[in-house]
C-alpha positions as CSV (number, residue, x, y, z in Angstrom):
1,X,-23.4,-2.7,16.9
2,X,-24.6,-1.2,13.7
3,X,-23.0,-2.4,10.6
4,X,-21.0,0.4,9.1
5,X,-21.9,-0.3,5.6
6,X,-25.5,0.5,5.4
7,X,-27.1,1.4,2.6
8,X,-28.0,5.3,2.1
9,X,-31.4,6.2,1.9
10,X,-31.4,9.7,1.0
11,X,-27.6,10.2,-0.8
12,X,-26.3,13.7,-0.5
13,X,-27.4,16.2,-3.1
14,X,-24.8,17.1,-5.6
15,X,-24.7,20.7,-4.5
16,X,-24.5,19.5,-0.8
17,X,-21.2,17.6,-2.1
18,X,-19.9,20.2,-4.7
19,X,-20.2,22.7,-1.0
20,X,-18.2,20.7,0.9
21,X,-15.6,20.1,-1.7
22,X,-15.3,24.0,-2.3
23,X,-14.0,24.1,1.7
24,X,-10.5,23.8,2.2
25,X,-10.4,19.9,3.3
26,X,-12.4,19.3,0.0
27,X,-10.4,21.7,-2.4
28,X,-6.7,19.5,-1.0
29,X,-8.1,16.3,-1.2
30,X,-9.0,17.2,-4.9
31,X,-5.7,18.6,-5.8
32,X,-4.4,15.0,-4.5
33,X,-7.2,13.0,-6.7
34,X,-6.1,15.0,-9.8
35,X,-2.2,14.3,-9.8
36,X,-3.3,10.4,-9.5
37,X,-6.3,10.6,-11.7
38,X,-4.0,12.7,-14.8
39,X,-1.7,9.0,-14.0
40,X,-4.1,6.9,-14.6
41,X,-6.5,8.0,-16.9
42,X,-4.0,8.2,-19.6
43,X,-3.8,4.2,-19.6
44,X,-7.4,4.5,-20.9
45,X,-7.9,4.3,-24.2
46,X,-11.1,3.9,-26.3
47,X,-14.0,6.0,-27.9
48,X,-16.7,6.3,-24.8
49,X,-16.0,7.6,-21.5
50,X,-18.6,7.5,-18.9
51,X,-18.5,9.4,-15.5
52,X,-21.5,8.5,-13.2
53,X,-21.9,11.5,-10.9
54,X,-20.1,14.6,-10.9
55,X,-18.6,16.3,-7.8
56,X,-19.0,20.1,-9.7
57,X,-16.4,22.2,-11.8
58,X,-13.7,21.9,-9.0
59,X,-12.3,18.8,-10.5
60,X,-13.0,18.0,-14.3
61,X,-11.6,14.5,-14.5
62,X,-13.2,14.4,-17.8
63,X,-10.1,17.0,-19.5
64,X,-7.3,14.8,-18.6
65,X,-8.5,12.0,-20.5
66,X,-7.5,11.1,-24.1
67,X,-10.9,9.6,-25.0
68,X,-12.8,12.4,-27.2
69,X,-16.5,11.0,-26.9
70,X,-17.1,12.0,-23.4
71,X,-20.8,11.8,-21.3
72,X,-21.7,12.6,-17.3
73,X,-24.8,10.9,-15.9
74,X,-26.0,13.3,-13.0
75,X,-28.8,12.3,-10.9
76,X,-31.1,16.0,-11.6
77,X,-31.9,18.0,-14.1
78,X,-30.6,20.9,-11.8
79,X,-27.1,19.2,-12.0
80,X,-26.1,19.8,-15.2
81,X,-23.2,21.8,-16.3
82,X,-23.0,21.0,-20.0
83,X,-24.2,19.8,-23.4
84,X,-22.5,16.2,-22.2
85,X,-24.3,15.7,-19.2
86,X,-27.4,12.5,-19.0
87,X,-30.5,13.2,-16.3
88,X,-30.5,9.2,-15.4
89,X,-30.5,6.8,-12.3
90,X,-27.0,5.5,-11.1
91,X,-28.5,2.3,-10.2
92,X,-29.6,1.3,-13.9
93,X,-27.4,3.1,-16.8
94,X,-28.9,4.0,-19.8
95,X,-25.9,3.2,-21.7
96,X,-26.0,-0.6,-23.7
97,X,-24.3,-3.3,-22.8
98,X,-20.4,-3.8,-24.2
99,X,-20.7,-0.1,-25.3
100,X,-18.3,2.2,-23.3
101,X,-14.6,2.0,-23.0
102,X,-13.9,3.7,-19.7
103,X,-15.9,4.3,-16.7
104,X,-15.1,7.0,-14.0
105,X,-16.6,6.7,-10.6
106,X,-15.4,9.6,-8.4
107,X,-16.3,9.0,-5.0
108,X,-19.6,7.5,-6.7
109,X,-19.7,4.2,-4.6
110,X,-19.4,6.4,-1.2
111,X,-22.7,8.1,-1.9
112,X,-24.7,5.3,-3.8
113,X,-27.5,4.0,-2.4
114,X,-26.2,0.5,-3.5
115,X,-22.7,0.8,-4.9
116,X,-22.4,-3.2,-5.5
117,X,-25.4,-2.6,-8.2
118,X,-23.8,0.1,-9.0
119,X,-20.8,-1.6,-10.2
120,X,-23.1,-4.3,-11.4
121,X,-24.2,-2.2,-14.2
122,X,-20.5,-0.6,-14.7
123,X,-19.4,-4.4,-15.7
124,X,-22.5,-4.6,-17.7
125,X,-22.3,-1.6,-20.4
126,X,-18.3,-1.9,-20.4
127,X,-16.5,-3.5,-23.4
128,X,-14.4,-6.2,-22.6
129,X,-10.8,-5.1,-21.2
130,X,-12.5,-1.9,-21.0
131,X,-11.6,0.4,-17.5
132,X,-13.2,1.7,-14.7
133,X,-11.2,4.5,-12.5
134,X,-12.7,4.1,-8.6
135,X,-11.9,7.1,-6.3
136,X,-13.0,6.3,-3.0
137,X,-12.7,7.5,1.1
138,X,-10.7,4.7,3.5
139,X,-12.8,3.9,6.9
140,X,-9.1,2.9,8.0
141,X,-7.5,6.1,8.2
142,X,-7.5,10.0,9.9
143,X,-10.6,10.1,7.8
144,X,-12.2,7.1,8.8
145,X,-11.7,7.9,12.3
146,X,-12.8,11.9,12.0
147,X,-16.0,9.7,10.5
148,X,-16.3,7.9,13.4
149,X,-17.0,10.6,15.0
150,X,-19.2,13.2,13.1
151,X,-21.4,10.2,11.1
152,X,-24.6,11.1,13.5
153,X,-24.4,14.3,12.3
154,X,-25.2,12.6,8.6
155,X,-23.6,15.3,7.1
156,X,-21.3,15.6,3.6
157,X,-18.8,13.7,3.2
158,X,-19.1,11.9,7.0
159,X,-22.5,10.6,5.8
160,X,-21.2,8.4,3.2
161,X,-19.9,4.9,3.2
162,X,-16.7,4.8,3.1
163,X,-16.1,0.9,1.6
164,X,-12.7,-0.1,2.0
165,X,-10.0,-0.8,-0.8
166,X,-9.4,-4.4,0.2
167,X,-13.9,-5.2,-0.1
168,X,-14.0,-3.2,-3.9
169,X,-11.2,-5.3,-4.6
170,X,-13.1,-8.0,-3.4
171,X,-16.4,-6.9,-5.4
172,X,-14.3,-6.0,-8.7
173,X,-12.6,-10.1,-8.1
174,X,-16.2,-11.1,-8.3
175,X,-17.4,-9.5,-11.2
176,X,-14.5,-10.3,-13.4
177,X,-12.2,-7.6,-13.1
178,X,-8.8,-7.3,-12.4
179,X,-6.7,-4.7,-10.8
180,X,-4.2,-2.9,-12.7
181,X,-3.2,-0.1,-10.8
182,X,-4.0,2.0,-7.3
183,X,-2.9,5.3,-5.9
184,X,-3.3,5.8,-1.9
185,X,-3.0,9.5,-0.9
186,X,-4.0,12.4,1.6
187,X,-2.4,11.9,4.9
188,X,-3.2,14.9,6.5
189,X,-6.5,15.1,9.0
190,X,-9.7,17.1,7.4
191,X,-9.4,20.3,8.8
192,X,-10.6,23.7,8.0
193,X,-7.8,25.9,8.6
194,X,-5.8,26.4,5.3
195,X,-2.7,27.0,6.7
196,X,-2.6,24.3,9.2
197,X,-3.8,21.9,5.8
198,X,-0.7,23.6,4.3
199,X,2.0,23.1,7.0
200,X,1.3,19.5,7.0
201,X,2.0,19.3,3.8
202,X,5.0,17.0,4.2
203,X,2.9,14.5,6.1
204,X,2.0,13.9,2.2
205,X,5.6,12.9,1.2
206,X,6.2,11.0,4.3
207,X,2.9,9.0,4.2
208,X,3.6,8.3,0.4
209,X,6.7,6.2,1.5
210,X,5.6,4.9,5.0
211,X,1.9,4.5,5.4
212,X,0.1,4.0,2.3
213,X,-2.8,1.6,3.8
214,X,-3.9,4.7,6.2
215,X,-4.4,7.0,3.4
216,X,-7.6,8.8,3.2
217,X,-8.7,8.4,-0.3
218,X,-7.5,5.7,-2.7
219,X,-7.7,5.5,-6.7
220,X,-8.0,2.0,-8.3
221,X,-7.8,1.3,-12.0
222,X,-8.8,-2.0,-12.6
223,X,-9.9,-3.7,-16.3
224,X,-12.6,-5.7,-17.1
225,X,-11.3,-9.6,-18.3
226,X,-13.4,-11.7,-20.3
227,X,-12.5,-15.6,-20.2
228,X,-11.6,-16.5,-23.8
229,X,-13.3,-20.0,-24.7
230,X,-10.9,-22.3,-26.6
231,X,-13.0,-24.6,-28.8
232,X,-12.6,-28.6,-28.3
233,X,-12.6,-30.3,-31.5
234,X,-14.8,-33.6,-31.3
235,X,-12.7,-36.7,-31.8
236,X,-14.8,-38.6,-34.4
237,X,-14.3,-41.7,-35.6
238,X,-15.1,-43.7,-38.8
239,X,-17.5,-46.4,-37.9
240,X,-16.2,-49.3,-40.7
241,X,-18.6,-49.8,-43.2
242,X,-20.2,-53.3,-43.9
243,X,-19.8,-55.1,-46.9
244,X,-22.1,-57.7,-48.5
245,X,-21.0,-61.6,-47.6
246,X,-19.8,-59.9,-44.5
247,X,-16.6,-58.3,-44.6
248,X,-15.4,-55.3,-43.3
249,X,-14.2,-52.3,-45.5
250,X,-10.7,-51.5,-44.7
251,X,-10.2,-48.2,-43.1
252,X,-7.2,-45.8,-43.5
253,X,-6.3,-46.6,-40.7
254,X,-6.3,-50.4,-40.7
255,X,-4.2,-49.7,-44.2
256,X,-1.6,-48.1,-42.4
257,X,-1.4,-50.7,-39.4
258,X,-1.4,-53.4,-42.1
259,X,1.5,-51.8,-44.0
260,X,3.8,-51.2,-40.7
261,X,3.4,-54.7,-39.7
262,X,4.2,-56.3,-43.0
């Protein structure tokens, strides 16, 4: 059985994602993203926010956050929007180390062609309890199934990798962060027909409360620790000092055991 993790060779183009997200599957699932993104990004404080990839104008993450200094790294010159946007690999940030406050990875990881380097290199050019926002596709919902399904097709969004919650927990544990907050959300199947999308709308309020693990995207906001090293102060000790004819130079504290046992 092929592992269902693979690495992409060729990741989508970012008009082939910005497409899909302009059908009606793509426009819901970013109207869910947005009310859990405006949540969380306004935890994030800082000077420097960095998005790695950009899914188009449909959903600037970018306006609901606080920080002012604001930069997108897109993968093609063809990609960019604006005056903020970087022409750079994912895979090796141009950005220093211990420089930017908050990272934003919006469905980044599902199209990287190695999203553990990828985060790698988030870790690396983050300050310490700086933030990264993770927006990602769960193999273990209607989505993950509807995957399943079409992934032979290698078409946008099916083509991707959907990495579970619970294994970029696991990658974020071993890299030093810890989790501070998730959102789970869209409950309803991918399908094209806006009305249908709309009617089962309330499969939104009932998943909220009842089936969180089998939602189709989840948002994690997790911060970056750094172990604080408390300095051990060496326990010296006066060697006594030698005296001609052989005696020993009374210490201090020799004086003071003398004195308590007079």
């Amino acid at each position: 059985m092929k592992r269902l993790f693979n690495r992409i060779n060729t990741p989508p183009t970012t008009a082939e994602l910005r497409a899909w997200f302009s059908t009606t599957p793509g426009k819901e699932l970013l109207a869910v993203e947005q009310v859990y993104l405006e949540h969380l990004l306004a935890e994030c404080f800082g000077y420097y926010l960095l998005q790695v990839g950009s899914l188009g104008l449909q959903l600037d993450a970018l306006r609901m956050s606080r920080i002012k200094s604001q930069v997108v790294l897109v993968p093609n010159q063809a990609d960019v929007f604006s005056e903020r946007c970087i022409v750079s690999d994912s895979q090796n940030l141009p950005v220093a180390s211990d420089s930017i406050d908050t990272v934003l990875l919006s469905h980044t990881l599902d199209f990287s062609r190695n999203p553990h380097q990828l985060l790698r290199e988030v870790e690396r050019v983050l300050i310490p309890e700086g933030h990264v926002v993770i927006v990602g596709f769960n193999p273990w919902s209607l989505w993950g199934a509807w995957r399943l399904l079409r992934m032979r097709g290698n078409k946008v969004p099916w083509c991707g990798h959907f990495i579970s919650s619970w294994r970029v927990h696991d990658w974020l544990s071993l890299l030093g962060f810890e989790i501070k907050a998730e959102r789970a959300g869209m409950f309803r199947p991918p399908l094209k027909h806006e009305r249908m999308m709309q009617r089962l709308g309330f499969l939104e309020w009932i998943g909220g409360r009842l089936w969180s693990p089998l939602a189709g995207v989840y948002v994690i906001l997790a911060v970056k620790r750094v172990a604080r090293l408390t300095p051990i102060k060496p326990a010296w000790k006066l060697r006594p000092r030698r005296i001609r004819g052989g005696m020993t130079e009374p210490t201090a504290n020799n004086i003071r055991h003398t004195r308590r046992g007079d």
